[in-house]
Backbone as numpy.savetxt, mean C-alpha at the origin, in Angstrom:
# Nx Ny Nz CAx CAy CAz Cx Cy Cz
-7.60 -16.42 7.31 -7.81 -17.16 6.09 -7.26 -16.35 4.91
-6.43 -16.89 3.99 -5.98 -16.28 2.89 -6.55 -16.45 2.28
-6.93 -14.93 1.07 -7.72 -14.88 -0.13 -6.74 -15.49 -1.72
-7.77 -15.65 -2.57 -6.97 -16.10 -3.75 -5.44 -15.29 -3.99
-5.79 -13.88 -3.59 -4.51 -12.87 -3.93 -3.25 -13.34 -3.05
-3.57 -13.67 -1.72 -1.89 -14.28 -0.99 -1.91 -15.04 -1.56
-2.68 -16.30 -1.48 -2.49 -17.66 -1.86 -1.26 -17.48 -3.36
-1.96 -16.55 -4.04 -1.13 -16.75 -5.53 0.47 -16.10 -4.90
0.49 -14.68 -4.31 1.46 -14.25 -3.61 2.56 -15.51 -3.20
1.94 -16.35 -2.21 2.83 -17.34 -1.55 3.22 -18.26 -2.52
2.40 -18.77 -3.35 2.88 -19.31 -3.97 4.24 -18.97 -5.11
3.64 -18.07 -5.70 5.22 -17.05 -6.72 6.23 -16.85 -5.35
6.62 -16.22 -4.73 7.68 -16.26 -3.81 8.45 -17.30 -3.71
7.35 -18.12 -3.03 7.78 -19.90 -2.48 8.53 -20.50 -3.71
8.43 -19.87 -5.56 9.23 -20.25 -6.25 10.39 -19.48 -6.61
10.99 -18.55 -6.00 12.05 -17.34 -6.09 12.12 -16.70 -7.09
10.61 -16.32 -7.63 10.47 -15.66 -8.69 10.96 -14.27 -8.46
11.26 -13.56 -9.71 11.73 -12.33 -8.62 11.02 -11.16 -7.97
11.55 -10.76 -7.01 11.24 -10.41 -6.17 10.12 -9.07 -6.62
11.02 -8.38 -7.06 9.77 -7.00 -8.08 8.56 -7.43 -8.41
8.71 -8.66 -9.02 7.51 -8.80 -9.39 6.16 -8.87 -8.03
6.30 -9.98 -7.24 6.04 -10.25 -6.34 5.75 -8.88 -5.38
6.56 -7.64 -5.16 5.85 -6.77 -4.68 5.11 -5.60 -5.55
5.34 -5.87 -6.72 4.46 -4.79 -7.21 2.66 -5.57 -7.56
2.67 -6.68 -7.29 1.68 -7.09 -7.13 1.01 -6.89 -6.11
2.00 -6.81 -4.97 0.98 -6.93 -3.66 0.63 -5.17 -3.75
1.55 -4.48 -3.97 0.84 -3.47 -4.12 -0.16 -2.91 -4.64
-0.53 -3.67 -6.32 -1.61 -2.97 -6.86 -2.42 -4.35 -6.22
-2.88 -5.10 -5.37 -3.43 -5.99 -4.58 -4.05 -4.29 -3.45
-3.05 -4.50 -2.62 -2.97 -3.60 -1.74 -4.34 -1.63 -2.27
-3.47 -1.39 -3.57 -4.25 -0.49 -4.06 -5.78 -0.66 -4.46
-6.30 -1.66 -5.21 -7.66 -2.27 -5.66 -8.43 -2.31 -4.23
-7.55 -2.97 -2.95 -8.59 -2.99 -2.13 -8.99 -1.56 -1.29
-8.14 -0.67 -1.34 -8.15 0.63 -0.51 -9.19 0.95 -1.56
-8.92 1.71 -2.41 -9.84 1.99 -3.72 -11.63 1.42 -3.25
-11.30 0.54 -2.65 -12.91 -0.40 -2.82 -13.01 -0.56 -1.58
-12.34 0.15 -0.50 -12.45 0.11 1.46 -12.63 -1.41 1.87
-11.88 -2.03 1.35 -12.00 -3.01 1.56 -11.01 -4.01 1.83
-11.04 -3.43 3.73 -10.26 -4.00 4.77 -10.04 -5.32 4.78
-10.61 -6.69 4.85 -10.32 -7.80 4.82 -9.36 -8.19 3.60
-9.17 -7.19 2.14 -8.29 -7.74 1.29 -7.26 -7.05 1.81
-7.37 -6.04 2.22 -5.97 -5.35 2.58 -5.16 -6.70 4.03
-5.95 -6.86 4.81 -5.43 -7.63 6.38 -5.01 -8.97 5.61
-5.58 -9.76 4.09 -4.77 -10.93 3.94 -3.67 -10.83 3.50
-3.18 -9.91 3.02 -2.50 -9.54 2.44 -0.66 -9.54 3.57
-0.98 -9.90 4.72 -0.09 -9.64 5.70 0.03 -11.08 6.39
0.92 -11.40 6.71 1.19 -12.63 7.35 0.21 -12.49 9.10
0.21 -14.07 9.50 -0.71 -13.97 10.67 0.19 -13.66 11.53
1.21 -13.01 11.57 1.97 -12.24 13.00 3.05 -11.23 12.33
2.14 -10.73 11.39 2.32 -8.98 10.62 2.70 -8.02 12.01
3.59 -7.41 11.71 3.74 -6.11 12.36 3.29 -4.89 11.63
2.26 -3.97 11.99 2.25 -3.29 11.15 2.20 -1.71 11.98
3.16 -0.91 11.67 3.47 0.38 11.96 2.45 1.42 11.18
1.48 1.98 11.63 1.01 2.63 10.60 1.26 4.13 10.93
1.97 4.84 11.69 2.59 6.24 11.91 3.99 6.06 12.88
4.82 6.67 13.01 5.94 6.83 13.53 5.79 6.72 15.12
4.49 7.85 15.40 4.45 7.94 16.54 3.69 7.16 17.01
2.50 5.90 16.80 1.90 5.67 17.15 1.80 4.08 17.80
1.28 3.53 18.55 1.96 2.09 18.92 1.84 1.19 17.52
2.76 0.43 17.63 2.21 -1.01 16.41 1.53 -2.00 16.61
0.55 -2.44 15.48 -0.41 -3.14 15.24 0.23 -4.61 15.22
0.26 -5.63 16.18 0.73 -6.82 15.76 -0.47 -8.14 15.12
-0.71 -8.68 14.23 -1.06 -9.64 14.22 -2.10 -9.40 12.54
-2.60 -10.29 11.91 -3.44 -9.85 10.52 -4.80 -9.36 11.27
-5.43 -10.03 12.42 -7.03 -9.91 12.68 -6.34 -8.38 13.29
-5.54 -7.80 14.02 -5.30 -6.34 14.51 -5.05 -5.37 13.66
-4.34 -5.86 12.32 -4.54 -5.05 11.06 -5.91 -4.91 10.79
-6.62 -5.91 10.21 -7.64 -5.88 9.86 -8.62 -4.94 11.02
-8.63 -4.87 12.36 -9.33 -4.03 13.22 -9.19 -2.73 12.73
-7.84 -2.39 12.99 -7.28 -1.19 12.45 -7.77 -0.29 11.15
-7.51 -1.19 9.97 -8.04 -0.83 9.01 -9.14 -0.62 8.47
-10.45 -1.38 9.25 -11.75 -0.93 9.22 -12.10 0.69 9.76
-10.86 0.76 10.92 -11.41 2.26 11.31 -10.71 3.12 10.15
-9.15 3.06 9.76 -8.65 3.88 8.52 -9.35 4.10 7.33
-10.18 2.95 7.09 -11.09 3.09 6.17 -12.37 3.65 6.20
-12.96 4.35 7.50 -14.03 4.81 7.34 -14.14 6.06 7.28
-13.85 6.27 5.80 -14.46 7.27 5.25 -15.46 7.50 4.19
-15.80 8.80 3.73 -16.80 9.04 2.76 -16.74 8.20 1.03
-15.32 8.18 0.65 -14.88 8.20 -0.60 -13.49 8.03 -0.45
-12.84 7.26 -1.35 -11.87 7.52 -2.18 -11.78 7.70 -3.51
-10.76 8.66 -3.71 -11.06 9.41 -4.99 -9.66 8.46 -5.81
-8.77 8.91 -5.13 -7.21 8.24 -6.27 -6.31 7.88 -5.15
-6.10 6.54 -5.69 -4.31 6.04 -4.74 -3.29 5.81 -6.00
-2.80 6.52 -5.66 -1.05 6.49 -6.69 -0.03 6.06 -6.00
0.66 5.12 -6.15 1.58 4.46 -5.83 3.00 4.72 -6.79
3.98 5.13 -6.35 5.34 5.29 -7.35 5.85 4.00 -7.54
6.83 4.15 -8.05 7.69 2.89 -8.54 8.59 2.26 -7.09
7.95 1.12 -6.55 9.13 0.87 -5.22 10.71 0.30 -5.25
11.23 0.57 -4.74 12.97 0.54 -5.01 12.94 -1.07 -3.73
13.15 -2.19 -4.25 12.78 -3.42 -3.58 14.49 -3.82 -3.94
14.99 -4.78 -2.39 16.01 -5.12 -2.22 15.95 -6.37 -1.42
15.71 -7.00 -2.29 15.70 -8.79 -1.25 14.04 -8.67 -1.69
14.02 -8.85 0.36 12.62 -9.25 0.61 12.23 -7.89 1.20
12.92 -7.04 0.85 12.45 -5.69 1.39 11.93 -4.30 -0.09
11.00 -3.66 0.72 10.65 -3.05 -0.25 10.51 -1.57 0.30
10.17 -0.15 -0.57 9.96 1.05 -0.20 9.40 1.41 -1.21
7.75 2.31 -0.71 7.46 2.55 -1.96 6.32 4.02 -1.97
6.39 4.91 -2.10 5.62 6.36 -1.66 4.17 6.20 -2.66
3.36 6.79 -1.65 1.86 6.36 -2.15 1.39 8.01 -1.98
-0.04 8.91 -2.96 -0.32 9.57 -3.01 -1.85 9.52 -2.91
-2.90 9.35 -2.21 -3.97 9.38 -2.16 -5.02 10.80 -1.89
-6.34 10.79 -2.41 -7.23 11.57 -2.13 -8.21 10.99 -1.62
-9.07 11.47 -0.81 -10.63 10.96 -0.36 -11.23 11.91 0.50
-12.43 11.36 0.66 -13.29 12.15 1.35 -13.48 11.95 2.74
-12.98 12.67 3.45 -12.96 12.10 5.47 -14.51 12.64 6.09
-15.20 11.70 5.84 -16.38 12.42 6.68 -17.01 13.46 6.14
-16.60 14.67 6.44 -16.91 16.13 5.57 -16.69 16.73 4.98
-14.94 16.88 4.50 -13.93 17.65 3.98 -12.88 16.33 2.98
-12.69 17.14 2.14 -11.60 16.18 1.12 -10.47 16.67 1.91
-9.66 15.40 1.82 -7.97 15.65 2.58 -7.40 14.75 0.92
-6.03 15.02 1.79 -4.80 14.59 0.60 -3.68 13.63 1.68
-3.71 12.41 1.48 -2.71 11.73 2.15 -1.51 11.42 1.72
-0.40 11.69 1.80 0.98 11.36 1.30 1.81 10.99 2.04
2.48 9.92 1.40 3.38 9.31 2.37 4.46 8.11 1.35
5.00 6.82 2.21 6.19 5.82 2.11 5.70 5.07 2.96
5.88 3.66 2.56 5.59 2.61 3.60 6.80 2.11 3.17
7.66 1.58 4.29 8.90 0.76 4.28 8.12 -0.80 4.27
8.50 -2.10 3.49 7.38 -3.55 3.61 8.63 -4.64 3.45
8.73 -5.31 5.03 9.62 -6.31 4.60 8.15 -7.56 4.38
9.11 -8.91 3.52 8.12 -9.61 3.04 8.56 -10.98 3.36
7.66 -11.97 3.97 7.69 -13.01 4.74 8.49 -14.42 3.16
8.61 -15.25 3.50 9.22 -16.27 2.01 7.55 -16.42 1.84
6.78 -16.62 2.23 5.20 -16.88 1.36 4.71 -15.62 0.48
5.53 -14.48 0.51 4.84 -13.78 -0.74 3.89 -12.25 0.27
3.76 -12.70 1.59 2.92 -11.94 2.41 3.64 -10.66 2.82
3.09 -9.19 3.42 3.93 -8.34 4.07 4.12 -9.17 5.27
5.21 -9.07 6.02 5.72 -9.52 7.53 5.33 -7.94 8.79
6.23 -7.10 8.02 6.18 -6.04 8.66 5.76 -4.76 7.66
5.25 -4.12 8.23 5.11 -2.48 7.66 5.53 -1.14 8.17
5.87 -0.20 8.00 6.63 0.80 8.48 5.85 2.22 7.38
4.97 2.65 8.22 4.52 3.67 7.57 4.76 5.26 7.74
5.24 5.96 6.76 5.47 7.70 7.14 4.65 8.18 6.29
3.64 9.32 7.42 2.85 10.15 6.23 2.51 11.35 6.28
1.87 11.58 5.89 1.17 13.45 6.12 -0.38 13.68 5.43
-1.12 13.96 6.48 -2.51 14.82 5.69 -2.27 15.71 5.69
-2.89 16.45 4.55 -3.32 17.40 4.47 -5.06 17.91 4.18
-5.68 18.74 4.46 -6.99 19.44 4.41 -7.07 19.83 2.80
-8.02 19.32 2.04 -8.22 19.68 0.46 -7.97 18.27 -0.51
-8.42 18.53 -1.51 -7.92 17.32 -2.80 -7.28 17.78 -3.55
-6.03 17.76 -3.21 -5.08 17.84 -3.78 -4.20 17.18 -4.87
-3.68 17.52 -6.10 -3.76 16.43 -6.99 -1.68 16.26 -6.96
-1.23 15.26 -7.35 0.27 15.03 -7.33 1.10 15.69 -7.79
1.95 16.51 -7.74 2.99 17.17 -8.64 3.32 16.43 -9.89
2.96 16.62 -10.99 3.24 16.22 -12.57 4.10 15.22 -12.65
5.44 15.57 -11.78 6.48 14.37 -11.97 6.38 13.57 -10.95
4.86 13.55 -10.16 5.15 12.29 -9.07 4.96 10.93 -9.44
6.10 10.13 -8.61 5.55 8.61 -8.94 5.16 8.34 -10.62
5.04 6.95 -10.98 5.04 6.83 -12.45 4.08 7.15 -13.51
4.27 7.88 -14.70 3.60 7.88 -15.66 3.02 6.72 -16.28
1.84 7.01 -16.98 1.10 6.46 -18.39 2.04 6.33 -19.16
2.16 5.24 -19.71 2.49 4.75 -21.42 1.93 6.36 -21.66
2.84 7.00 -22.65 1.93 8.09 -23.93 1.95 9.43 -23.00
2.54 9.04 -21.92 2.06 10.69 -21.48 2.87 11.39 -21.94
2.76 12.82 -21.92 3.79 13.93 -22.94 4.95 14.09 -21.91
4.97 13.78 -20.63 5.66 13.92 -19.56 6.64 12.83 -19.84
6.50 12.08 -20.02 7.55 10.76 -19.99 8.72 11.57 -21.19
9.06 12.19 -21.93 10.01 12.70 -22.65 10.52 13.61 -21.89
10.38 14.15 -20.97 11.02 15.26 -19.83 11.39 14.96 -19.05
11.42 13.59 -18.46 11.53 13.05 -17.48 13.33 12.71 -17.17
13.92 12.71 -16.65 15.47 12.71 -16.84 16.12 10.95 -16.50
């Protein structure tokens, strides 16, 4: 069942609005629900025969209810602290876009970093996902010039 957020998704697509727009939505879609562990917004967010890769090495997840399985276990942790998302470089219906997160795993703060490659179905939905990442042990905060600045930050004048 799609939530209000695809529904609007499919719909903007289904009018060839452009395309940027359309994924930087699903992303801060995508971000609000991690932020709030909250797997069922993340699984509508994917078409009902989503592929979703969530490590290089690991088998792929086919289908939204196998995302959604999936992601209840990715999500069980203590806390999330911050998801930062950079600016994604989107070409068609395809997108790439490096994400920086902190949270709390159980006992210990880790630091997750990574790129999800997201092709995108004509309804506005991810089709497929392609994820590369890395933990690390600690809360670790982003290198200054990662991913995009605030309006006003003193950084945005250094920036090349």
């Amino acid at each position: 069942m799609e939530n209000d957020i695809s529904a609007s998704l499919t719909e903007e697509w289904s009018k060839m609005v452009n395309p940027r727009l359309i994924v930087n939505r699903w992303i801060r879609s995508y971000k609000k629900a991690w932020l709030k562990k909250d797997a069922k917004a993340i699984a509508a967010l994917f078409t009902e025969d989503a592929i979703y890769n969530s490590h290089p090495f690991r088998p792929a997840t086919h289908s939204r209810k196998s995302i959604l399985d999936y992601t209840l276990g990715a999500l069980d942790v203590g806390q999330v602290y911050e998801v930062r998302f950079g600016k994604p470089v989107v070409e068609g219906s395809r997108a790439a876009v490096e994400y920086w997160t902190t949270m709390k795993e159980k006992v210990e703060d880790v630091t997750l970093a990574g790129c999800v490659m997201l092709r995108f179905a004509k309804n506005g939905l991810c089709k497929e996902l392609h994820d590369y990442w890395v933990l690390q042990t600690g809360k670790i905060q982003a290198p200054l010039n990662w991913g995009p600045l605030k309006k006003g930050s003193p950084l945005l004048s250094n920036r090349p």
